[in-house]
N, C-alpha and C positions, 0 to 999 in steps of 0.2 A: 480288816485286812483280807477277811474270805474275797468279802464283797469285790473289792480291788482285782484279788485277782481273776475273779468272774469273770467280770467286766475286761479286762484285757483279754482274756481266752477268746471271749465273742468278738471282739474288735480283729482278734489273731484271726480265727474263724472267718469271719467275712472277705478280710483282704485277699486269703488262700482261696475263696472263691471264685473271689475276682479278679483273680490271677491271669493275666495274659502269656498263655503258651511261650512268649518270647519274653519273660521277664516284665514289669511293668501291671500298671492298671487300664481299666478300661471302663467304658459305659456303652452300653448297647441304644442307650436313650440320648445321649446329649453328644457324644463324639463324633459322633456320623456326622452332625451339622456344622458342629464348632473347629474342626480336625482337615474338614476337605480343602481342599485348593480349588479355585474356580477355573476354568479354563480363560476366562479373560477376564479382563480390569476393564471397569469406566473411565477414564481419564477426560476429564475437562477443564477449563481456564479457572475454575476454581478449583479444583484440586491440585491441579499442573500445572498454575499460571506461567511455566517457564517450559512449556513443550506449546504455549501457542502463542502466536504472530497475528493482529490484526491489522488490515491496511482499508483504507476507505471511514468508509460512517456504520456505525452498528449501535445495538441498542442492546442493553440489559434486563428482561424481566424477572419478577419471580416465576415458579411453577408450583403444582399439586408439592413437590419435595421442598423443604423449606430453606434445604442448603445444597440445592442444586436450581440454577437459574436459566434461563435460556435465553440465548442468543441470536438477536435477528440481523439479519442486511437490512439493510433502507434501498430503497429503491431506485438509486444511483446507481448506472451501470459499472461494473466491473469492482464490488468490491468482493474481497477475499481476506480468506483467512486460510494462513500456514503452518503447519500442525507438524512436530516432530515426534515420529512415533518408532516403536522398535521392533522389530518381525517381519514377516508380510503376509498378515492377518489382520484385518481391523473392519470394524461398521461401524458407520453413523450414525447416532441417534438422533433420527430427527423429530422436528418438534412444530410440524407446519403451523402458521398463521391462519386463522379461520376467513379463508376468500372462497368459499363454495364447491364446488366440483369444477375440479380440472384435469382435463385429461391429459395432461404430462405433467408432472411436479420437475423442474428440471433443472441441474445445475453443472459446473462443469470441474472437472479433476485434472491436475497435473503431478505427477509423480515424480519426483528428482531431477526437476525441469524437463518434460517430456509433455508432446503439444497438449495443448488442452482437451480432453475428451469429454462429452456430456453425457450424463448420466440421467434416465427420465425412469419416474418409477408408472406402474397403469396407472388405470382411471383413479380418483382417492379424491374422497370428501373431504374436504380440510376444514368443514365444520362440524365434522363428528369427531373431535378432540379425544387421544386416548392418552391416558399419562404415560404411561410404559412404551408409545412412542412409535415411530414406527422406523425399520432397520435397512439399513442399503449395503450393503456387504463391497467393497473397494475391490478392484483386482488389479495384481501385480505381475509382475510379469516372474517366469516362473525361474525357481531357483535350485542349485544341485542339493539332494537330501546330502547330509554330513553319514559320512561311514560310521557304521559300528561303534570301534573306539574313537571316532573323532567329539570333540565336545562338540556340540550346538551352540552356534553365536547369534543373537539376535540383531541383525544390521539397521542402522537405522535408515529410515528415509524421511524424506520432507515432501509431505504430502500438503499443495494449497485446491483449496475447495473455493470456486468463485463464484459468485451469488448472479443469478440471472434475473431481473428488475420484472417478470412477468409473473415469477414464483419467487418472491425474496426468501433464500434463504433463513432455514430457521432450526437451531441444536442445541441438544445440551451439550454434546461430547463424543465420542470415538470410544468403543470400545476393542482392545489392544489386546494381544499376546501376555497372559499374566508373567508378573516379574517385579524384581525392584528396579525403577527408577529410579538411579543415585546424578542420570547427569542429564544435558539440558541446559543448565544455566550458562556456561557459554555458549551456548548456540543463540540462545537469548540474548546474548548481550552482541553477540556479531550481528544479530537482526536490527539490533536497535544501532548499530553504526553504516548501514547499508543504506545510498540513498533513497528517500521513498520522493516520486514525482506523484506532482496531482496535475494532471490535465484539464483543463478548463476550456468548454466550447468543442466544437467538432472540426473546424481546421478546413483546408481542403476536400477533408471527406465530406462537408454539406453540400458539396457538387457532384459530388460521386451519381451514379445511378441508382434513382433508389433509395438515395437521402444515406444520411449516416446509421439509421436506423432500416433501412431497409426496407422501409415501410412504404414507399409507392415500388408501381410496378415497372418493372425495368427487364430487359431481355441483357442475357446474362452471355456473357462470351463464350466463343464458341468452342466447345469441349466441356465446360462447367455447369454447373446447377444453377438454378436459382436460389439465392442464398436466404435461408430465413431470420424473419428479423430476430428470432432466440440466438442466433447467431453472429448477428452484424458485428459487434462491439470487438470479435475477436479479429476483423478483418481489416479496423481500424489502421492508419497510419500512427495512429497514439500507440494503442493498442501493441503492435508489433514493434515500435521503437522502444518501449517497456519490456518485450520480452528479449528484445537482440540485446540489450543489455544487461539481462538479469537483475533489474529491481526491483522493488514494492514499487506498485502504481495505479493510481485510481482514478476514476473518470467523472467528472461533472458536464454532463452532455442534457437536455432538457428538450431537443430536438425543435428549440424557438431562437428568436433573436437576442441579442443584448439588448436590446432597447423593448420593451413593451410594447405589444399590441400593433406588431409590425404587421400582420396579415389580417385575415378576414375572421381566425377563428378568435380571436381578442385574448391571446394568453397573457402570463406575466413575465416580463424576458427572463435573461437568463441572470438579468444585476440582480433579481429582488429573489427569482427563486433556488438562486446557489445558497442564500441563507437560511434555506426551509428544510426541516427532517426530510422531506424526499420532493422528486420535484414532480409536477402537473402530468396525466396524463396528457399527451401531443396529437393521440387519435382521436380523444373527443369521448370515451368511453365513463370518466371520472362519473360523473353528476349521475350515471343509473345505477351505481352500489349505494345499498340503504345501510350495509351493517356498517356500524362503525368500527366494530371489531378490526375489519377488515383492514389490512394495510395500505390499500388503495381508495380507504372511503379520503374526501376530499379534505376532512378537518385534521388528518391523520398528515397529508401530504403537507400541510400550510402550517402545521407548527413550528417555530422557531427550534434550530439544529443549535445545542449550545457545546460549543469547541470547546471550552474546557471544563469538559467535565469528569468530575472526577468516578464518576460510576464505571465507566467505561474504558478502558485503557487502550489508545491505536497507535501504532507509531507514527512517530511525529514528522511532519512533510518536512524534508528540505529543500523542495525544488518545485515552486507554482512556476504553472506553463500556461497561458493564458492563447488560447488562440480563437482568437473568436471574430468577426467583420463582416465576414464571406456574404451571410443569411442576411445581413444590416446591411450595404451597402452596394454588393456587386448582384444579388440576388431582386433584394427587395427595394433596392434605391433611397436608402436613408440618406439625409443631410449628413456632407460631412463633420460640421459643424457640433452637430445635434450628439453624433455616434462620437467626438472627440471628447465635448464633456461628460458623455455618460460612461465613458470606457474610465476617465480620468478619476469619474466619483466611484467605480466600479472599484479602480486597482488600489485607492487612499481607503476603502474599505475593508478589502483585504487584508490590507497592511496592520489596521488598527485591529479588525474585528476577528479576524480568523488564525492569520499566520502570524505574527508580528517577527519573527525571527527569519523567516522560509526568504532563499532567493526567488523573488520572483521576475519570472522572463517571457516580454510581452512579443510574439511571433508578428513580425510584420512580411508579408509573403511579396517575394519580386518574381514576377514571371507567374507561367500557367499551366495549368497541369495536362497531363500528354491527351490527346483528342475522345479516346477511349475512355478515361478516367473521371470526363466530366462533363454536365448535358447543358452545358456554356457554350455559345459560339462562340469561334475567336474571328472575333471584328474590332474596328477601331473603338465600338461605344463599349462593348465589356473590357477592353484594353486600358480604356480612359477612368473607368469605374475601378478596379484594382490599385490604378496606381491613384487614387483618392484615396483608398483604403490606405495603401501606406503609407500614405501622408497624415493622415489623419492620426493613424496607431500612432505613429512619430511623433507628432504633437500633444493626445494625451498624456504619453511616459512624461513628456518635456514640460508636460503642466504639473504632473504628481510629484518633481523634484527630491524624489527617495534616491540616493545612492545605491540601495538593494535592488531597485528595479531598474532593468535594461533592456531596451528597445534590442528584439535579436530579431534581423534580419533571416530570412532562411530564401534562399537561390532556386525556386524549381522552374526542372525545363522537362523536359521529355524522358529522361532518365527514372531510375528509380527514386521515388520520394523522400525515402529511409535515408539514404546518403547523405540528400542536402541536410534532411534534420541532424542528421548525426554529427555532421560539420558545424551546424551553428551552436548547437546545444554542449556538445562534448566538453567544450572550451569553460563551460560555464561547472559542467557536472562531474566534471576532473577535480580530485584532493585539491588542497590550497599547498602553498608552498612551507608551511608549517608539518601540514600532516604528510607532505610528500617527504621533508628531511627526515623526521620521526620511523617512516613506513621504509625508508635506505637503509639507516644506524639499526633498527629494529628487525629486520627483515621480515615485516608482516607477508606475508600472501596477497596478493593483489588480488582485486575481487574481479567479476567479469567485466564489468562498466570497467575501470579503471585500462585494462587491457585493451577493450575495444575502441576504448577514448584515445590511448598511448597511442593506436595504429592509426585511427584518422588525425590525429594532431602531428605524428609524423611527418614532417615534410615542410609545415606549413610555418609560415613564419610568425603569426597572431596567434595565439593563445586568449584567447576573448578579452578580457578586461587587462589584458598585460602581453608582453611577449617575452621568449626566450632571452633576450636580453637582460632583462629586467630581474628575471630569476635568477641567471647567474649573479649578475653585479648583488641583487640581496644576499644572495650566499656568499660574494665576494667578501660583502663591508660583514656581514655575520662572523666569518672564519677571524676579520680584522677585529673587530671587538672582543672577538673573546678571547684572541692572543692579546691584546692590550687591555686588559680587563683589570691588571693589577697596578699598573700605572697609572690608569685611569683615577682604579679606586683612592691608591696615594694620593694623589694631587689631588681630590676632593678634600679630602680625608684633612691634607696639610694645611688647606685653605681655609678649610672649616675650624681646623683647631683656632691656630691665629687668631681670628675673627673674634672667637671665645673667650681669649684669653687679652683682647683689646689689643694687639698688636698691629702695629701699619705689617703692609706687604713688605716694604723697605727694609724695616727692621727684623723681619725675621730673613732676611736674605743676608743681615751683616752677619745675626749670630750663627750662620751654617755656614758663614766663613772662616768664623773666631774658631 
């Protein structure tokens, strides 16, 4: 019993020592580390997968961490990734791909849809790989400090980071304003019902000055820069139809034709390497990188890109835009013949290989674009070439006989280009009449497409695939069946018994007499 009480006295003894001034215990050796708050949080698609949004092609590695992996662009222009985050504090951790010394690393930011700004960091080896990464610090735009007693809210924004194909983006994650994350997951699920476009081919921008990419040289109108090609893809007609609409939207542009080996540098067109992890370089540059590492070594470019997979999660395209001829037919003088069947095996492959669900909408262009915008004469023989082109477009949809794919005309003339797309495409990229009754009785919020689509479909008496008419009479015979919904169901119902019970019609008509 001494003993016992000993032993407690010393245990009483130590506690009284280590006594904290304000009641409680403490450790001078192990609290300091296990007790502090960091000033910010990692947040990445594997910890957060419902604070991020990917659109385009991207790739999963592991890294040095074993449960933190990183995240690459592929080398398709224009893909991005949308990040909802809370505060306005944050940096990225990047995680460059080893392509040697470059003196910009560069990508470009948009903040709660606000234009896209680019972000270049100095010179940086991107083959001296550091684990712990290296950090870009975002900036926001600035906000009133909260008073005194006022509490601190942390607001969120939607911050999209878009990958530029000369430095493909590469991260583990954003580090964030410390806090608990409780919400998110509807933001996530509105992401995932927002349409996402994929563009295919370069459109009338391959006449532009200067190519779609920017890349020959071109004298630049007067008051403006010369645009650099890090920048082309934003100046897009695609490009800018994706952002007046506010969607996800990605680009398959290869700066070649649809058909292989149309010019003198012998590429692979655009049929064979829209199915490749990234596509060829177009300057000519590929074949002098030795590392493989490298995301532009050549064997890296020519792997097969496999759309469903499961390693990588991107949202899902609802809306393939195919515009492609220009470079094949009015440029370079392909067979119409030749461009009809390879467009035809182009768009049946899609259908099977890539999207099988996606509307897909094949731009056939009437008219030309205004004198400034394009380094085309306008004579009878490029006159005569366009309208080959859209015969020809017309003819493949009409060979590939998919209901989902629709030959859409687009009208340019001198005007702005964005208009006519807007008018032929809107029709297509407007709710169905399912989700528009649903979005009435519901009162969803209309997203910005949906509002910008309402105002050019305004007026017009086609609706793409249908017209106004058409929508009411459905909502007509709609409202009629479900007020006679129960007589219907009876007179099945009555018919069906009968039948059951071996009764003529005859006879069961005398005994609802008797």
């Amino acid at each position: 019993m001494r003993f016992t009480h000993l032993l407690s006295a010393v245990l009483a003894l130590g506690l009284s020592l280590a006594q904290d001034p304000d009641g409680g215990t403490h450790s001078d050796k192990f609290d300091k580390h296990k007790y502090t708050l960091l000033d910010q949080l990692l947040i990445t698609p594997k910890t957060h997968p419902h604070l991020f949004s990917f659109t385009g092609r991207w790739l999963r590695t592991p890294t040095a961490h074993p449960h933190a992996p990183a995240y690459h662009a592929t080398l398709w222009p224009g893909n991005s990734v949308t990040v909802l985050i809370f505060g306005d504090k944050a940096s990225i951790k990047l995680l460059p791909l080893p392509q040697g010394v470059v003196e910009h690393y560069s990508f470009a930011v948009s903040i709660d849809g606000s234009p896209d700004i680019r972000y270049n960091t100095n010179r940086l080896d991107t083959s001296l790989s550091k684990v712990e990464g290296h950090y870009i610090a975002l900036e926001f735009a600035p906000t009133k400090d909260p008073s005194p007693n006022e509490e601190k809210v942390l607001e969120p924004h939607a911050v999209r980071i878009t990958s530029i194909p000369s430095t493909p983006f590469s991260f583990e994650g954003l580090f964030v304003q410390n806090t608990q994350i409780s919400q998110g997951l509807a933001w996530e699920e509105s992401q995932a019902h927002r349409p996402v476009l994929e563009f295919i081919g370069e459109g009338i921008d391959a006449e532009r000055p200067g190519g779609f990419f920017r890349t020959d040289k071109y004298d630049a109108p007067p008051g403006e820069t010369v645009e650099s090609p890090i920048d082309a893809i934003f100046s897009t007609v695609h490009y800018k139809f994706g952002e007046h609409l506010g969607v996800r939207h990605s680009h398959m542009s290869a700066g070649t034709c649809l058909i292989p080996n149309c010019d003198s540098r012998n590429l692979p067109g655009l049929e064979t390497q829209y199915f490749s992890m990234s596509p060829l370089d177009h300057t000519g540059h590929t074949p002098d990188i030795q590392n493989k590492n490298d995301p532009r070594h050549q064997e890296n470019l020519q792997s097969p890109y496999r759309f469903d997979s499961s390693t990588m999660r991107t949202n899902v395209v609802s809306h393939v835009i195919v515009d492609v001829g220009i470079l094949d037919m009015v440029m370079k003088e392909q067979s119409p013949d030749t461009y009809t069947h390879a467009l035809a095996r182009f768009l049946t492959r899609i259908r099977l290989q890539s999207h099988p669900k996606a509307k897909i909408l094949v731009i056939g262009h009437h008219g030309a674009s205004h004198p400034d915008a394009t380094i085309l004469k306008k004579d009878p023989t490029t006159s005569a070439k366009r309208k080959a082109l859209f015969s020809a477009t017309k003819n493949a949809v009409g060979l590939v006989r998919d209901p989902n794919t629709h030959f859409t005309p687009v009208k340019i003339d001198r005007g702005d280009p964005q208009k006519a797309y807007l008018k032929s495409l809107c029709p297509y990229i407007r709710p169905s009449v399912i989700a528009r009754t649903k979005g009435f009785f519901r009162q969803k919020t209309a997203t910005k497409a949906q509002l910008v689509c309402a105002e050019i479909i305004k007026g017009e008496t086609k609706w793409g695939s249908g017209n106004v008419v058409v929508f009411v009479g459905l909502v007509i015979v709609g409202l009629v069946l479900w007020m006679a919904r129960s007589t219907v169901v009876g007179a099945i119902a009555a018919v069906l018994g009968r039948r059951r019970m071996g009764m003529p019609e005859e006879e069961g008509m005398m005994l609802e007499r008797k």
